[in-house]
N, C-alpha and C positions, 0 to 999 in steps of 0.2 A: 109617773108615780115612783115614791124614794123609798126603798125601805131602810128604817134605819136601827141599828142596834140596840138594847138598850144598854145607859151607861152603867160599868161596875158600880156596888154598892161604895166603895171607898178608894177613892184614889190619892190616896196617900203617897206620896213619892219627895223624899228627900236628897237634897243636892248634898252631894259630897262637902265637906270643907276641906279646908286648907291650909295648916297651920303659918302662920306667921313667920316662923322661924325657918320654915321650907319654901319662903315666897321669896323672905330678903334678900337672900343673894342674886337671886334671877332679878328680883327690882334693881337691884345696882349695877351688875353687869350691862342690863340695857340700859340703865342712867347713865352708864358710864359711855358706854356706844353711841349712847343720844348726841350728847357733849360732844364728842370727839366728831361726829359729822356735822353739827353746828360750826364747830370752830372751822374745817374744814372749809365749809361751804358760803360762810358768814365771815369767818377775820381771817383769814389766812392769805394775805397780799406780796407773800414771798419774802417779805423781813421775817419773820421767825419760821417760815417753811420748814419743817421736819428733810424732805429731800431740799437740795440746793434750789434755786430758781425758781421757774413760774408754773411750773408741771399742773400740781396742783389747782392753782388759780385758772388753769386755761381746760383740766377736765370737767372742771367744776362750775364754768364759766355762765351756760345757759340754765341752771338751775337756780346761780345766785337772781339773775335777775328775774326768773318766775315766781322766788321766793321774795320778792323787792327791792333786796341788796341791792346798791350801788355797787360798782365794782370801777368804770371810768368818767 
């Protein structure tokens, strides 16, 4: 046998907002982060590599192809 409470008369409970103007920047800094590890992980074949060479391409190597990228 359960005993069980009764529920308060009003459960009123309101969620915070968030102004818009205090989201933006956080929404871009990750849009911007988003992007830069796509490119990374998606077109970066060592012709425009930020470091010289294949570094990149060969950290990043088993992720491209779980994400589908072709890579060879």
């Amino acid at each position: 046998m359960s005993i069980s409470a009764p529920l308060p008369a009003s459960t009123d409970v309101e969620a915070p907002s968030i102004p818009l103007r205090a989201l933006a920047p956080w929404a871009l800094l990750f849009g911007l982060l988003a992007l830069l590890a796509l490119f990374f992980v998606s077109a970066d074949q060592g012709a425009v590599s930020i470091p010289a060479g294949t570094a990149i391409h060969e950290w990043v190597h088993d992720g491209r192809h779980l994400l589908g990228f072709p890579c060879h």
